[in-house]
Jmol script that loads the backbone (N, CA, C; Angstrom):
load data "model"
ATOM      1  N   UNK A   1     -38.217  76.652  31.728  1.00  0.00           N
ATOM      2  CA  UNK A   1     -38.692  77.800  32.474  1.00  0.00           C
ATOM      3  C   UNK A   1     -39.512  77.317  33.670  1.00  0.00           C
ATOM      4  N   UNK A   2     -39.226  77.941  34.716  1.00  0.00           N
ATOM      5  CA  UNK A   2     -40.193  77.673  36.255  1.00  0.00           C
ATOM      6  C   UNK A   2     -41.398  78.001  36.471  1.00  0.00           C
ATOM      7  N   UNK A   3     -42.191  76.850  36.883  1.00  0.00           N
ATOM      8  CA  UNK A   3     -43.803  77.738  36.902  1.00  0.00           C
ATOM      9  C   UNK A   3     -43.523  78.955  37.999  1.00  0.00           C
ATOM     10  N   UNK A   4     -44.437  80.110  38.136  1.00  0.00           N
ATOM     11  CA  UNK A   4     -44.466  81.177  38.468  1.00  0.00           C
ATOM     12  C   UNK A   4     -45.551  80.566  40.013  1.00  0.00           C
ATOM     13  N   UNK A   5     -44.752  81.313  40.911  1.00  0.00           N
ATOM     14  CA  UNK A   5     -44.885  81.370  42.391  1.00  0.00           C
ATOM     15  C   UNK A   5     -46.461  81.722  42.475  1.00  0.00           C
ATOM     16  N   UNK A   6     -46.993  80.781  43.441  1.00  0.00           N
ATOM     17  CA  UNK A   6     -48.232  81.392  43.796  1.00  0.00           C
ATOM     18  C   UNK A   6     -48.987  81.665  44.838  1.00  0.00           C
ATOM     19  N   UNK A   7     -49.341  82.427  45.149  1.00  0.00           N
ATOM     20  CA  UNK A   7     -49.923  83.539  46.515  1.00  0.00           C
ATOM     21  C   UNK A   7     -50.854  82.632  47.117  1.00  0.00           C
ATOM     22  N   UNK A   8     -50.648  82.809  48.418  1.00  0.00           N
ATOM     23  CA  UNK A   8     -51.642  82.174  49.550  1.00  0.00           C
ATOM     24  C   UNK A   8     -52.317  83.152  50.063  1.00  0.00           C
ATOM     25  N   UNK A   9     -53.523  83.398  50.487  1.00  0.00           N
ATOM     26  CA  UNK A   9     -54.337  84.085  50.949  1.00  0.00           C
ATOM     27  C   UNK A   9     -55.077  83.149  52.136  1.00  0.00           C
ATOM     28  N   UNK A  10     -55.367  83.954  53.212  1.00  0.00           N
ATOM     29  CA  UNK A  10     -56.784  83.526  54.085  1.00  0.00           C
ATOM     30  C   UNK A  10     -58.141  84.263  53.758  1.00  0.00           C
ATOM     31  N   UNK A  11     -59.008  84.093  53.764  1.00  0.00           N
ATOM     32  CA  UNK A  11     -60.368  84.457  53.749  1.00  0.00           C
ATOM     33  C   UNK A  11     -61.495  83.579  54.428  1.00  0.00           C
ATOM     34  N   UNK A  12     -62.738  84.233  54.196  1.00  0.00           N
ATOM     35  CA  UNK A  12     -63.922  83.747  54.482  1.00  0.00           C
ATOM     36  C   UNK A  12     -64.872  83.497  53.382  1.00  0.00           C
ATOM     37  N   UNK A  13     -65.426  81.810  53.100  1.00  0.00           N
ATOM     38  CA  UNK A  13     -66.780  81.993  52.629  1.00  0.00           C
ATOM     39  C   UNK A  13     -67.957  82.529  53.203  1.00  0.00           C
ATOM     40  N   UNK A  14     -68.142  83.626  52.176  1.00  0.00           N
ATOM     41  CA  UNK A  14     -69.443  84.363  52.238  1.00  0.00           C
ATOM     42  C   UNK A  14     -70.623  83.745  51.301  1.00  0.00           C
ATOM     43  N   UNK A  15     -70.550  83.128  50.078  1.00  0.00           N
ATOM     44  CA  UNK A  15     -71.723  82.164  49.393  1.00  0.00           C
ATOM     45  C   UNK A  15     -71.145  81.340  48.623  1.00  0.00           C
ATOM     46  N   UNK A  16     -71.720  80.601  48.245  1.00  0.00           N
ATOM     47  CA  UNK A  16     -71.782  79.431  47.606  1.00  0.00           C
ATOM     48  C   UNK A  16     -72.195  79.514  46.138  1.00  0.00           C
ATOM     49  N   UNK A  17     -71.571  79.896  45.143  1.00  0.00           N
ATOM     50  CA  UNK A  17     -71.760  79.596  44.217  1.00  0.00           C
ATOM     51  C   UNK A  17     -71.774  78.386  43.319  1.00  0.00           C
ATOM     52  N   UNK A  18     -72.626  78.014  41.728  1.00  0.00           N
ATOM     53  CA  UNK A  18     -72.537  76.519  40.954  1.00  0.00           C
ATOM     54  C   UNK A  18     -71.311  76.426  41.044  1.00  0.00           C
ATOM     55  N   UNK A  19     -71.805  75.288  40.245  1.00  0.00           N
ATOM     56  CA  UNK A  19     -70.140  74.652  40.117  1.00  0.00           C
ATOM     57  C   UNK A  19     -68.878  74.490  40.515  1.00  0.00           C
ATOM     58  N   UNK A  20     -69.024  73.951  42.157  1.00  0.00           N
ATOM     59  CA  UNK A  20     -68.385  74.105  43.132  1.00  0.00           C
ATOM     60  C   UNK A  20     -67.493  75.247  43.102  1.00  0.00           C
ATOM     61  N   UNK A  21     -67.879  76.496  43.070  1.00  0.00           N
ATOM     62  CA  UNK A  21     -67.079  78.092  43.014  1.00  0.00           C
ATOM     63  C   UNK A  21     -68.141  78.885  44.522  1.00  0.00           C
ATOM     64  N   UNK A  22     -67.099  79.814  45.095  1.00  0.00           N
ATOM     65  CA  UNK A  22     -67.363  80.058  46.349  1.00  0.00           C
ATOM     66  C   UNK A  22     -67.068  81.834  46.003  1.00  0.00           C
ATOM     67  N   UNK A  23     -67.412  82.737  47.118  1.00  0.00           N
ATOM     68  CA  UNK A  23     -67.462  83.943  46.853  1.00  0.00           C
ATOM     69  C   UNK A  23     -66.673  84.142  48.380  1.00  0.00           C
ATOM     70  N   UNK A  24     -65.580  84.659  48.063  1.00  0.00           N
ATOM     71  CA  UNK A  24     -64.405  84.165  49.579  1.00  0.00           C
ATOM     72  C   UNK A  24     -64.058  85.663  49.831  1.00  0.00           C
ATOM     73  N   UNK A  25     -64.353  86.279  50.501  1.00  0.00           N
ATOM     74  CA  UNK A  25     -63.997  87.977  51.617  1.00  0.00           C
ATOM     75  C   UNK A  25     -62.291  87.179  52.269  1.00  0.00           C
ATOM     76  N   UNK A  26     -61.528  87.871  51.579  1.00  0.00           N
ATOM     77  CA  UNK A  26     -60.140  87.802  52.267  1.00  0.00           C
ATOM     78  C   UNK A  26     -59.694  88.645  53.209  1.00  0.00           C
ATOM     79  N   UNK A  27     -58.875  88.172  54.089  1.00  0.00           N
ATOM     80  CA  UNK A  27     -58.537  89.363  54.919  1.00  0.00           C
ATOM     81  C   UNK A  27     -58.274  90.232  54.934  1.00  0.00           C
ATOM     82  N   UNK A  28     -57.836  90.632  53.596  1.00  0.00           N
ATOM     83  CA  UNK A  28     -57.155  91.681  53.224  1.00  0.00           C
ATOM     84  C   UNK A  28     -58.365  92.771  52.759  1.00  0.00           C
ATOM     85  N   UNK A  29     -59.439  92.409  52.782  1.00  0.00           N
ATOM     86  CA  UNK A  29     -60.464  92.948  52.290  1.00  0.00           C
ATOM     87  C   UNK A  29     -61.070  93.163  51.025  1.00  0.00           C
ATOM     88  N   UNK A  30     -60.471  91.967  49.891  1.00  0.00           N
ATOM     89  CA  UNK A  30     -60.878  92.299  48.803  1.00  0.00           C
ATOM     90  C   UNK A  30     -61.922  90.522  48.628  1.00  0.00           C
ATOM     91  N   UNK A  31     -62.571  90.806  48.062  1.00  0.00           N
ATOM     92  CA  UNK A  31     -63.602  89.684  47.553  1.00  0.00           C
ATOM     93  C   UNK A  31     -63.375  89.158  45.968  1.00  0.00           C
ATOM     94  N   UNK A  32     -63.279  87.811  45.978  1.00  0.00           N
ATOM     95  CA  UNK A  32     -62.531  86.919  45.047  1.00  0.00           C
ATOM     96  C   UNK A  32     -63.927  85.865  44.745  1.00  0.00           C
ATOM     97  N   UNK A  33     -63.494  85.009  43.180  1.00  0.00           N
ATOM     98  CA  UNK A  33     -64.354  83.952  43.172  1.00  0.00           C
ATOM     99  C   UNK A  33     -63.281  82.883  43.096  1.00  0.00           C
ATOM    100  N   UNK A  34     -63.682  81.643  44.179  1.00  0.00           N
ATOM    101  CA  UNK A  34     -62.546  80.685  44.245  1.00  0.00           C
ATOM    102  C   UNK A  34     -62.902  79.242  43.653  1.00  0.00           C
ATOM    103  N   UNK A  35     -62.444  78.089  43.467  1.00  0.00           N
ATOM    104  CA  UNK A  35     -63.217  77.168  42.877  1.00  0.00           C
ATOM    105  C   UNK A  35     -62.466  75.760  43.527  1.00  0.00           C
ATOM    106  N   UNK A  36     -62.932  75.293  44.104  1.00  0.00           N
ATOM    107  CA  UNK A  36     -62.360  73.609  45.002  1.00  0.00           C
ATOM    108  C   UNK A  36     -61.247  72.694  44.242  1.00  0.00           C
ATOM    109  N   UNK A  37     -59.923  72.848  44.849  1.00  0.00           N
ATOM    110  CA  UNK A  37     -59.275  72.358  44.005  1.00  0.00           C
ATOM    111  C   UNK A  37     -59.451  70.851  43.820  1.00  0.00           C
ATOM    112  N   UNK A  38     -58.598  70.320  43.552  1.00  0.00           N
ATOM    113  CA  UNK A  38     -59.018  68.684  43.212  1.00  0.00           C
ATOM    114  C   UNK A  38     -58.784  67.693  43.915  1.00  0.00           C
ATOM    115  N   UNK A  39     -57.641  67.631  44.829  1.00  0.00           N
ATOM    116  CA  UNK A  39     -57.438  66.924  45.960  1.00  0.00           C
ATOM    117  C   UNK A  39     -58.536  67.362  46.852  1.00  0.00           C
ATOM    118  N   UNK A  40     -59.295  68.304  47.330  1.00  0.00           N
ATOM    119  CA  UNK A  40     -60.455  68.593  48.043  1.00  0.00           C
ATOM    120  C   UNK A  40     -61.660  67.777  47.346  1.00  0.00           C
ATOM    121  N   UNK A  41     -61.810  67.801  46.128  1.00  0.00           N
ATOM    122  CA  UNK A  41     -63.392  67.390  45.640  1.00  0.00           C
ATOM    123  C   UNK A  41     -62.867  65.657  46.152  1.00  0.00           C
ATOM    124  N   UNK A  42     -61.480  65.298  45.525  1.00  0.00           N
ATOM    125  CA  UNK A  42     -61.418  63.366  45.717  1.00  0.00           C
ATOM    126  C   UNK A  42     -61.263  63.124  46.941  1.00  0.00           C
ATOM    127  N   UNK A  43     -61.283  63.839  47.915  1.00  0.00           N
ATOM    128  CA  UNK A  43     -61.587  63.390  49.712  1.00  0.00           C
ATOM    129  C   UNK A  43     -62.614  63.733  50.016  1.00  0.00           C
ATOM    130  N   UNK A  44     -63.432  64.399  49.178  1.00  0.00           N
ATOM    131  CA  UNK A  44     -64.551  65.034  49.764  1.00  0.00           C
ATOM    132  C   UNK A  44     -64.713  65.832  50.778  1.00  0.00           C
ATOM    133  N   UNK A  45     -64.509  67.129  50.435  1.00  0.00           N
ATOM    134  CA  UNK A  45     -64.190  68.133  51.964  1.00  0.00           C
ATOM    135  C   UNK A  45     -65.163  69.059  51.492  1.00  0.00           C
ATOM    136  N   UNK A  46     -65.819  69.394  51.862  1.00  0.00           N
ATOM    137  CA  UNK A  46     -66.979  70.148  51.903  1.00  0.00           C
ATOM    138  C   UNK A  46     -66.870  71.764  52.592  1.00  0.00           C
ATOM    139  N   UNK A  47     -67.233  72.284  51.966  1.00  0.00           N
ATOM    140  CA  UNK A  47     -67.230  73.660  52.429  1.00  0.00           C
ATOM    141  C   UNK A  47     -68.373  74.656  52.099  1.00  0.00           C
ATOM    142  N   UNK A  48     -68.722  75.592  53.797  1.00  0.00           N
ATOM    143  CA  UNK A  48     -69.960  75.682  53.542  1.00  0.00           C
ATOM    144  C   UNK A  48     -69.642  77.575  53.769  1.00  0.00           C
ATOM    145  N   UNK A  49     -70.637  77.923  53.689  1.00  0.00           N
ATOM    146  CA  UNK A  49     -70.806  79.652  54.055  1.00  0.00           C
ATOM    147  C   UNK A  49     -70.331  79.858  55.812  1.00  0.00           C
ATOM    148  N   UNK A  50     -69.071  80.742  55.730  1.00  0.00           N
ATOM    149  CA  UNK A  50     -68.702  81.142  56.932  1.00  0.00           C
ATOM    150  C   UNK A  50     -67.413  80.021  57.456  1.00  0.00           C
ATOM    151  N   UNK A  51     -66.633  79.203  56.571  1.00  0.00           N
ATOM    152  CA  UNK A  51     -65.848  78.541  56.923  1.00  0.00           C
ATOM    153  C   UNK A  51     -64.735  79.292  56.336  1.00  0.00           C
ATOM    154  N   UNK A  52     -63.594  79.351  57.277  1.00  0.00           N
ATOM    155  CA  UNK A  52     -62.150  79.857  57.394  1.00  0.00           C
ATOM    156  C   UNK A  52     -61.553  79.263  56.176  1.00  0.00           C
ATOM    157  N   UNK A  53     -60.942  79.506  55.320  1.00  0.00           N
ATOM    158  CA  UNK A  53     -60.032  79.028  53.919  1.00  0.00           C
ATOM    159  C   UNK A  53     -59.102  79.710  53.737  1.00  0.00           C
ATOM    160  N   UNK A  54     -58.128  78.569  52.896  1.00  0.00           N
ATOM    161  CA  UNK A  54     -56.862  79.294  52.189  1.00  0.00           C
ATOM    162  C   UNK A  54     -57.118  78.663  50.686  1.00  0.00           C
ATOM    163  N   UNK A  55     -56.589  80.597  50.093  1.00  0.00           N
ATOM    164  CA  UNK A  55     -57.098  80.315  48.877  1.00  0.00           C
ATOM    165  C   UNK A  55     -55.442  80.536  48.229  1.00  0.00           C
ATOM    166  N   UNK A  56     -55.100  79.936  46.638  1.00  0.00           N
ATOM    167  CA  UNK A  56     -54.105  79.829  46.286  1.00  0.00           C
ATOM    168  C   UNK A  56     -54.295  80.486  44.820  1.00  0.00           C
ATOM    169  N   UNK A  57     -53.594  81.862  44.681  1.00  0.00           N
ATOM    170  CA  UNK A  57     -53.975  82.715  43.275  1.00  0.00           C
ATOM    171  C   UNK A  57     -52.684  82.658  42.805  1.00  0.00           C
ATOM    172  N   UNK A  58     -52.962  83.318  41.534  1.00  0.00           N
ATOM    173  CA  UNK A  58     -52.062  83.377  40.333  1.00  0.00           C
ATOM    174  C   UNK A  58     -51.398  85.075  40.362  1.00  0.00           C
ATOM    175  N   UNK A  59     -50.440  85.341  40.791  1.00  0.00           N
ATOM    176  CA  UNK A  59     -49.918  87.294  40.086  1.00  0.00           C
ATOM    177  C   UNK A  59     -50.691  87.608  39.253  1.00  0.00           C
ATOM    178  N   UNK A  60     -51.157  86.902  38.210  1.00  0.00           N
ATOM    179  CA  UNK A  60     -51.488  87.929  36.832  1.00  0.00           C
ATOM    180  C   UNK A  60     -53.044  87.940  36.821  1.00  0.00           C
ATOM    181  N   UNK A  61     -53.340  87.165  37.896  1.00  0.00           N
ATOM    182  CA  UNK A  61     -55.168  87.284  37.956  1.00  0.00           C
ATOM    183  C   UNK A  61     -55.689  87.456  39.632  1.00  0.00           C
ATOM    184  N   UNK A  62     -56.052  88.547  40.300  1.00  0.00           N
ATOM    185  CA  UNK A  62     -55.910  88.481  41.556  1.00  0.00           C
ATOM    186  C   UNK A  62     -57.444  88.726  41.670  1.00  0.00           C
ATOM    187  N   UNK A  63     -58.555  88.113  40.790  1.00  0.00           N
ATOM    188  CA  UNK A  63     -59.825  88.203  40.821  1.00  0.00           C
ATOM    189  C   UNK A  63     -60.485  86.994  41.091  1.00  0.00           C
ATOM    190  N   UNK A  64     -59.310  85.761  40.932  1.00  0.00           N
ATOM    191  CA  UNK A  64     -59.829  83.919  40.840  1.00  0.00           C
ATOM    192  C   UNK A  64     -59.031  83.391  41.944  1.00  0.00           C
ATOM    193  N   UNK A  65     -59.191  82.141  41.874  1.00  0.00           N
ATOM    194  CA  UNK A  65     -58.202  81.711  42.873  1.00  0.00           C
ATOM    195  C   UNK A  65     -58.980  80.412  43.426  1.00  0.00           C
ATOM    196  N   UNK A  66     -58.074  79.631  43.843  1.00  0.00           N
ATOM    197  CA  UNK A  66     -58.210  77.952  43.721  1.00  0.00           C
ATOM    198  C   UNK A  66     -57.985  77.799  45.526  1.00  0.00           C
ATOM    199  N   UNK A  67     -59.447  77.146  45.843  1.00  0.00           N
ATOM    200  CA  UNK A  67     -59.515  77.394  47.568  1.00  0.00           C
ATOM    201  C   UNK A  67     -58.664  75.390  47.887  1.00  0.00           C
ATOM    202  N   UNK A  68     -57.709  75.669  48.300  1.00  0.00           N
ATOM    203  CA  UNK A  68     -56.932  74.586  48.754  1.00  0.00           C
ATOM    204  C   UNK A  68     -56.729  73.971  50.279  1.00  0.00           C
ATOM    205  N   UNK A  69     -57.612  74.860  50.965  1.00  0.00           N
ATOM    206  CA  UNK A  69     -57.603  73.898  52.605  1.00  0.00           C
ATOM    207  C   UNK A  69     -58.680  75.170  53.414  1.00  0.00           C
ATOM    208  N   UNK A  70     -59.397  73.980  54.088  1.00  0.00           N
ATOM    209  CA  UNK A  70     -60.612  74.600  54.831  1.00  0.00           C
ATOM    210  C   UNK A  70     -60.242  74.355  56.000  1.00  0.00           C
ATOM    211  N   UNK A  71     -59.534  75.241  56.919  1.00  0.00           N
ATOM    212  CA  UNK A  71     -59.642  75.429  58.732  1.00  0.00           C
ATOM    213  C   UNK A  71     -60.306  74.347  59.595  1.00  0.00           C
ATOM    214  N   UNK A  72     -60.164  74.210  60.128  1.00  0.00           N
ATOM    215  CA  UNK A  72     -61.141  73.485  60.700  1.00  0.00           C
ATOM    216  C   UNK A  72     -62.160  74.736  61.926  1.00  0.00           C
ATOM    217  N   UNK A  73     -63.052  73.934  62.196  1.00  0.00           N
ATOM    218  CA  UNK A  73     -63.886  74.532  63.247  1.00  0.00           C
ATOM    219  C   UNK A  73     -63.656  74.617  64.439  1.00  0.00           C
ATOM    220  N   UNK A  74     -64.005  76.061  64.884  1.00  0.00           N
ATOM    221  CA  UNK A  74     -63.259  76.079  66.161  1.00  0.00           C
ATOM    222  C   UNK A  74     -64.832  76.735  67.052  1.00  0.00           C
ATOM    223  N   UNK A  75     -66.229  76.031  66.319  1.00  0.00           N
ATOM    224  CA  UNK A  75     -67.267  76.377  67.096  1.00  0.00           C
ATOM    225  C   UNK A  75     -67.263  75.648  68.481  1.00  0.00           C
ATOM    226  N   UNK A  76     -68.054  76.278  69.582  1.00  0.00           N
ATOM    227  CA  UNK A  76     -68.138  74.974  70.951  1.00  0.00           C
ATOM    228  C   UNK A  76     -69.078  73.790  70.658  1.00  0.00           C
ATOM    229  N   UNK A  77     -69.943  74.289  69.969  1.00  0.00           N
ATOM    230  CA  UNK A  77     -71.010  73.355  69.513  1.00  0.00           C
ATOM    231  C   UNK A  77     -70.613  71.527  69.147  1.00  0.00           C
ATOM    232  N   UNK A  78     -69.146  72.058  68.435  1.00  0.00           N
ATOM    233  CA  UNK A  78     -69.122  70.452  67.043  1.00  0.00           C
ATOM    234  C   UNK A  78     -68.691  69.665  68.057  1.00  0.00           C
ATOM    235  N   UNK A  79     -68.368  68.984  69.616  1.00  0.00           N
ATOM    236  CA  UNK A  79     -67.957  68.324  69.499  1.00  0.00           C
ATOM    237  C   UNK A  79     -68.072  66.903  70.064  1.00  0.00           C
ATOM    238  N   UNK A  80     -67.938  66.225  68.621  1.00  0.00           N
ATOM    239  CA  UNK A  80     -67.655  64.698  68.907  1.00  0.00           C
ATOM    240  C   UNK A  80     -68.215  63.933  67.033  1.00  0.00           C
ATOM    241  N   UNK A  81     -69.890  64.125  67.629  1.00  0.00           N
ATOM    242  CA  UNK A  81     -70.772  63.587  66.200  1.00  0.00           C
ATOM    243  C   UNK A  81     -70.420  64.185  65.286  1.00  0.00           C
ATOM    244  N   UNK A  82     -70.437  63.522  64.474  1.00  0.00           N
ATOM    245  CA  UNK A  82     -70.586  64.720  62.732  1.00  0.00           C
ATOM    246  C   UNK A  82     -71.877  65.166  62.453  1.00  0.00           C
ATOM    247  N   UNK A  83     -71.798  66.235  61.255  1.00  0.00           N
ATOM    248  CA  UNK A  83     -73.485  66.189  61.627  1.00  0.00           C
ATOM    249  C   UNK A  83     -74.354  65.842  60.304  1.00  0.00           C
ATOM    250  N   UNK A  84     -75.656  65.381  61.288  1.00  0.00           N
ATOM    251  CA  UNK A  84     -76.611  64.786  60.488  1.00  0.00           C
ATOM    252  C   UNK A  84     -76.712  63.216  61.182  1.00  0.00           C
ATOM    253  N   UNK A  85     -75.745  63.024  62.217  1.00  0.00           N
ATOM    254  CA  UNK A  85     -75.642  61.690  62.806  1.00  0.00           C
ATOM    255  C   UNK A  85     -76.614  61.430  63.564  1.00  0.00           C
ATOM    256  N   UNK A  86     -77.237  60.414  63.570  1.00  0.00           N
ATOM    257  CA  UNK A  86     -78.112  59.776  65.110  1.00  0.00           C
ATOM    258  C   UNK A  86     -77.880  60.022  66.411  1.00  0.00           C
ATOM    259  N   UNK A  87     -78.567  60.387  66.759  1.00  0.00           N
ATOM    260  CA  UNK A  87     -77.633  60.591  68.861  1.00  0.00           C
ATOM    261  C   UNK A  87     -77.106  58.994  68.929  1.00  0.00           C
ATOM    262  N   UNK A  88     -76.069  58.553  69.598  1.00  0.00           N
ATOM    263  CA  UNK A  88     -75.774  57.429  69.963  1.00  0.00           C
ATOM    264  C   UNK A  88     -76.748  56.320  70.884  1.00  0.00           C
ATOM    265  N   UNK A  89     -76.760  55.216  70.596  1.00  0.00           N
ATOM    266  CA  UNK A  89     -78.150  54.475  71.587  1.00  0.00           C
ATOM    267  C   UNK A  89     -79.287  54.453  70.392  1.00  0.00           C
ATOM    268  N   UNK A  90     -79.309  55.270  68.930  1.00  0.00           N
ATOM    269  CA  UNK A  90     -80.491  55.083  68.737  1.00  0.00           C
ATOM    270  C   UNK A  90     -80.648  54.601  66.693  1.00  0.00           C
ATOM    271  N   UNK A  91     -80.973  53.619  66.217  1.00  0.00           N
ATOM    272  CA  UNK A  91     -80.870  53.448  64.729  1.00  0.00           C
ATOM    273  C   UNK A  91     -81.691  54.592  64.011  1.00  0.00           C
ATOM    274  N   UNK A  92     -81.094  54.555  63.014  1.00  0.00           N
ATOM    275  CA  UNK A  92     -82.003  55.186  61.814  1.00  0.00           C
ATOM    276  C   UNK A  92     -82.667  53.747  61.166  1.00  0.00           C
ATOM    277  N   UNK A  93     -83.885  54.130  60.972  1.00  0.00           N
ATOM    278  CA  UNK A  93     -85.182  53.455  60.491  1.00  0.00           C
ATOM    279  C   UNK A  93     -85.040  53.769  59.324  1.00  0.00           C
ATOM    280  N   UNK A  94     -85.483  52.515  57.858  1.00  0.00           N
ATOM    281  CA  UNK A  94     -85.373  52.947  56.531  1.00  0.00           C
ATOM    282  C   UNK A  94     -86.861  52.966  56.416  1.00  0.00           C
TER     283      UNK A  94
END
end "model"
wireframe off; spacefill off
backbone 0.3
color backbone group
């Protein structure tokens, strides 16, 4: 038997819940709890309140759902450093 097809959604994180679980406003207008799938936690992709996502649910549960890729940023602000970095020209002191 075939695993059963599963739904892609876009949304927005709105908070941050434990245990890496997120509280995601979809476009569609309904609000879901989503939880970082596993290829995200072993690259380490981080996701914060107000970042663009696609979340990946199940038919028979349209209340959960497994957030599988974070947008990237399309602020004017980000670009070049990552953040939390040193301005360039200058060390961090231990």
């Amino acid at each position: 038997m075939a695993k059963e097809e599963l739904i892609q959604f876009e949304g927005l994180v709105t908070e941050i819940l434990p245990d890496a679980r997120y509280r995601v406003q979809l476009d569609a207008g309904h609000e879901i709890v989503a939880y970082t799938a596993g290829k995200m936690k072993k690259n380490r992709i981080k996701t914060l309140a107000g970042d663009r996502v696609t979340i990946e649910m199940s038919p028979y549960d349209l209340e959960k759902g497994r957030l599988i890729f974070r947008h990237k940023d399309e602020r004017p602000g980000g670009a070049g450093a990552p953040r939390g970095a040193p301005p360039r020209g200058q060390l961090r002191r231990r």
